[in-house]
N, C-alpha and C positions, 0 to 999 in steps of 0.2 A: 418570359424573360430571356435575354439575349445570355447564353454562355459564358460569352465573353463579358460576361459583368463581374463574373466569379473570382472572388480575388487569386493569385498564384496560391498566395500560403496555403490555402486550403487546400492544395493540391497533392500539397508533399505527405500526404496518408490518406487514409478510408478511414470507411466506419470502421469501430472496433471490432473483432469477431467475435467478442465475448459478448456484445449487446445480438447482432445475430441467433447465436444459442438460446440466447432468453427469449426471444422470438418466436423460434421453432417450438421451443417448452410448452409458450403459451396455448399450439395447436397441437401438442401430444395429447392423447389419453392417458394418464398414468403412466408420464415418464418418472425413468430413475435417475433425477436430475443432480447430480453431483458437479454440478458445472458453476453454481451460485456462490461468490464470494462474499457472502454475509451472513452473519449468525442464525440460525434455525431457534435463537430463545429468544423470548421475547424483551421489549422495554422492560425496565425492573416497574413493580407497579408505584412507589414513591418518587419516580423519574415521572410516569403518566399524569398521576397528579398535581405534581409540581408544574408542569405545563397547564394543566387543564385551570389551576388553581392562577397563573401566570395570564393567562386569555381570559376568563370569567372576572380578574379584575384590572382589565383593559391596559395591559403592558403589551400592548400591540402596536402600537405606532415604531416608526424609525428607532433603533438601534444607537448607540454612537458608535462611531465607527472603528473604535479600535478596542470595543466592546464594553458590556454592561462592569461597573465596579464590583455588583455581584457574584460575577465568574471571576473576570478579569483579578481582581486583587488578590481572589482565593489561586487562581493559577500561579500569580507571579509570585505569592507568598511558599506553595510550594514546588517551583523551579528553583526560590533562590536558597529554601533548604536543600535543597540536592545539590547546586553545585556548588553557591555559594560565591558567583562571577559578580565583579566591578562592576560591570557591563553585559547584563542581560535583561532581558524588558521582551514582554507578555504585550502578545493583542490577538483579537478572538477573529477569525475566520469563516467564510462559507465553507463548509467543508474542508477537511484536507487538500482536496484535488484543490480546491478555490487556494489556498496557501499556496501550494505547487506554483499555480498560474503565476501569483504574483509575487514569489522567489524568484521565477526565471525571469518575468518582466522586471524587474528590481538588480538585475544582477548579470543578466545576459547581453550583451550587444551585438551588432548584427556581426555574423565571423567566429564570436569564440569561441573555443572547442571546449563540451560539456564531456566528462568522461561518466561512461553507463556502464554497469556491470550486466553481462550476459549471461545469464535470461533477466528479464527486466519487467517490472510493470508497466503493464501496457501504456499508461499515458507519456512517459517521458520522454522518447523519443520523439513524438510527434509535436510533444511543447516546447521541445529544445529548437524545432525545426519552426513552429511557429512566432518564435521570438525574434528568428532568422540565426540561434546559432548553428554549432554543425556536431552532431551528435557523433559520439568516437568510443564505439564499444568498446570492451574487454571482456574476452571470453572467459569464465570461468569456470568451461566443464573441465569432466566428467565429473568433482564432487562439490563444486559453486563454493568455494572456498575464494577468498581474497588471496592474489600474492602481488606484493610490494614490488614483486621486480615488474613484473607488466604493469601495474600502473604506473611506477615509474620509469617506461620505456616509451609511453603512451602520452607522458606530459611531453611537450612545447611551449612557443615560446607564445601561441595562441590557446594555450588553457584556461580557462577563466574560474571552472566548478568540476566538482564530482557530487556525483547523486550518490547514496548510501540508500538502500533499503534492508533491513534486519527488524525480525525476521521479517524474511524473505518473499515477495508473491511472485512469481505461482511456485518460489522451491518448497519454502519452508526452513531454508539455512539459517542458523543467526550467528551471528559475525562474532568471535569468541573476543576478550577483553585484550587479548593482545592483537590482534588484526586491527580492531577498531580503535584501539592507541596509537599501532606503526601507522595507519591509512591519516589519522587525526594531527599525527606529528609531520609526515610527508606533506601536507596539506599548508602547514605551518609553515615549515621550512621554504617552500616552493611558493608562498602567496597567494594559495589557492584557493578559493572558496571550496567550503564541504555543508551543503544539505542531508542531512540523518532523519528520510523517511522513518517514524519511529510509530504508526499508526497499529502494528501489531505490540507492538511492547510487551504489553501485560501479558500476551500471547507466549511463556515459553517455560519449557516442558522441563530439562534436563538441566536449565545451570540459569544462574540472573542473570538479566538483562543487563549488555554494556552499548554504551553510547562514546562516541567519539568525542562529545561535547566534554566528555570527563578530564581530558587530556590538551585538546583543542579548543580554547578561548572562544575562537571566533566563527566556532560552528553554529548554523543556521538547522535547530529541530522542528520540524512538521509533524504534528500530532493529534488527536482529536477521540471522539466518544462512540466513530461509526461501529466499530468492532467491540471495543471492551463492553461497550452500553447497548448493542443492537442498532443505535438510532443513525442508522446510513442512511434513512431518508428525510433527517432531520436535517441537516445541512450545519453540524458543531465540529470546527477544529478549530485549533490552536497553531501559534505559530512562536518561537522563545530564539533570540539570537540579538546582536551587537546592536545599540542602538540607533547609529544608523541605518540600518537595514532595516529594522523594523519600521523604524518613520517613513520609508522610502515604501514600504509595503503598505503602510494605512493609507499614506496619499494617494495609492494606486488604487488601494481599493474606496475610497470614495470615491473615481470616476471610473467602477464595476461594478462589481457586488454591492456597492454601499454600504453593506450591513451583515451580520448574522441573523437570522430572525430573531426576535427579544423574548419571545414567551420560550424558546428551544433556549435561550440563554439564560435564564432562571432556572429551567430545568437542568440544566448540566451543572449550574452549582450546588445542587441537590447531587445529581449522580456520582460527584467528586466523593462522598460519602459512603455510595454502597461497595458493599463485599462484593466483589467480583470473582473470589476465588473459588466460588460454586462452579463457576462456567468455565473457568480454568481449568480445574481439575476433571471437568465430565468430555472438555472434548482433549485433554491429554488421553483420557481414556479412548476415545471415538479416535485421534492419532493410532495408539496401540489395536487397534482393533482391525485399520487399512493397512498395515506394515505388517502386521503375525500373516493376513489375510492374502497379500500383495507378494510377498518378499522372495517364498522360493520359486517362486515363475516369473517376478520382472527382476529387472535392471535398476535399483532407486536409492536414491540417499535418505538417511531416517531423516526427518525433518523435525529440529530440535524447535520450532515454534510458529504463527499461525495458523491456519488451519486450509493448509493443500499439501498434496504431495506430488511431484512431478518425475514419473516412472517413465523410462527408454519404451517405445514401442517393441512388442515382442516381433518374431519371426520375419526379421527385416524388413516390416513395413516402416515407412514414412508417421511423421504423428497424424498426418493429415488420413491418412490412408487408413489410418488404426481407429481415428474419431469416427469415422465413416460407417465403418463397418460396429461399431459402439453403436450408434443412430439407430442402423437397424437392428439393436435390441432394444431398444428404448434407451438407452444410456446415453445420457447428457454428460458430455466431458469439452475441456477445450483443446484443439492442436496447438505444442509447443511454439508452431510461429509465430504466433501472437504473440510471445514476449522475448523471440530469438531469433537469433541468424541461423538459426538449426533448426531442422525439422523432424527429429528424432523421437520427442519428448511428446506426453501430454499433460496436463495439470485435470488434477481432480482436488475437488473441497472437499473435506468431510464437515463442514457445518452444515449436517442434514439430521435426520431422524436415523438411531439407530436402526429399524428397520431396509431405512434407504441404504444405507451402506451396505448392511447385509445381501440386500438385492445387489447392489453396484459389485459386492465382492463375488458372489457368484458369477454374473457375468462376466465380470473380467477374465477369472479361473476360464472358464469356457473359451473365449476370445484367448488366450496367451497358447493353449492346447490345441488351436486351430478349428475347435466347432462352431 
């Protein structure tokens, strides 16, 4: 095939470097791979058989497409206790990212300026670029805190959205109830659309979870069961916002995704049911255990939810330079470029095996002391 068949979009990014790592992982011996953003426990086993129970009695054909009434009503029944909107309306997605996709198709036109908070999950940048808008960070070191006056110096008159992610990947920040009010109310005031990546939620350690939607009507949340339930390779999210937008998202996704798979959609109206707060409270724990471990030899902010931390490279290397020499001890970590204009930082997950960390802690100690 001729090169030039290749569309431009594609141009404007690379592969991810976090699919890279996973790469290498697969040809280590016994690495210490701290680099994986997905839970280390497993489906809860009344999730398992609710699928299994879901395909053995042939709810396997097409989907509809703004999802099963089995999930679907149970979702929208509880969104509209939480906030209680005129105007908010539930439809089920391919994953998260699959919401993403068709937020920004839904919302973006070619030109407008999407504003991204720096460090950033890896996809957003490069799907603000693939919609044809023009992605316009805002720095947010050295402790990833929102401030109102840079987003508000960053708006024009070509703003169209701002991303929100709390907690935070790769920081682990979560945006406190008064940030995610002013950020929700600026939003308002100014016409701005605001998306509230919200897939770590149940994810947070030190105080409850706030959403912008609490404050801001016309907030568009992205949510789903990869993280809370394990099932990242299920392909369940959720997506809750104004009803146009939502309408404009299903029509999209009948000519993409078409669907969520239907047996993973029975099983997540089952998942809506389990305790989760097992897995909460044991990697709060696996949290405390990277930061007592990490804290008097790096540079890092505690990370009040998710599960990464993302610590300064010690003795004035680059992240890039610091993952490197990580590698050559087995230690699977990623360089802060990948989700920044900086290359100071690096992200590690602790959704591993305590064991793992213990090894990952060690070596790091060693690595920060310069052996």
């Amino acid at each position: 095939m001729s090169p030039s068949w290749i569309a431009d979009r594609t141009k404007a990014f690379d592969s991810s470097g976090i699919r890279k790592v996973f790469e290498l992982a697969a040809k280590m011996k016994d690495p210490i791979n701290l680099s994986i953003g997905q839970p280390d426990f497993d489906v809860p086993p009344e999730v398992q058989a609710a699928c299994i129970e879901a395909i053995q009695s042939r709810k396997n054909g097409y989907a509809l497409t703004q999802g099963m009434p089995v999930l679907r009503e149970k979702l929208q029944a509880q969104v509209d206790a939480e906030y209680r909107h005129a105007d908010r309306k539930v439809f089920v997605t391919s994953g998260t990212s699959g919401g993403l996709v068709l937020a920004l198709m839904a919302l973006v036109n070619p030109g407008d300026e999407v504003l991204i908070f720096d460090p950033y999950f890896v996809m957003y940048e490069p799907l603000v670029s693939l919609v044809g808008g023009k992605p316009v960070v805002i720095d947010t070191y050295p402790d990833f805190r929102l401030d109102m006056d840079k987003v508000a110096a960053a708006i024009t008159s070509q703003t169209k959205l701002v991303i929100l992610n709390s907690p935070g990947n790769p920081t682990g920040v979560v945006a406190t109830p008064e940030e995610c009010a002013a950020l929700g109310k600026l939003c308002a005031e100014k016409n701005i659309a605001l998306i509230s990546d919200e897939i770590y939620r149940k994810f947070c350690y030190d105080a409850a979870f706030a959403s912008p939607a609490a404050v801001n009507e016309q907030t568009i949340v992205i949510d789903g069961f990869s993280k809370s339930h394990a099932m990242t390779g299920w392909r369940l999210g959720y997506v809750h916002g104004p009803a146009e937008v939502i309408d404009t998202m299903i029509k999209l996704q009948q000519y993409t995704f078409v669907c969520a798979p239907q047996p993973v959609q029975w099983a997540g109206a089952v998942a809506m049911d389990v305790d989760t707060q097992p897995f909460i409270d044991a990697y709060r724990r696996k949290r405390n255990m990277i930061v007592e471990g990490l804290q008097d030899l790096y540079e890092l902010t505690v990370p009040g939810g998710a599960f990464y931390v993302f610590p300064q490279a010690p003795r004035g290397l680059t992240g890039t330079e610091f993952v490197a020499r990580a590698i050559e001890h087995s230690l699977l970590i990623i360089p802060g470029n990948i989700f920044s204009k900086h290359n100071t930082h690096f992200r590690l997950s602790y959704a591993a095996e305590d064991r793992t960390i213990e090894r990952g802690i060690e070596v790091l100690r060693k690595l920060a002391r310069g052996a």
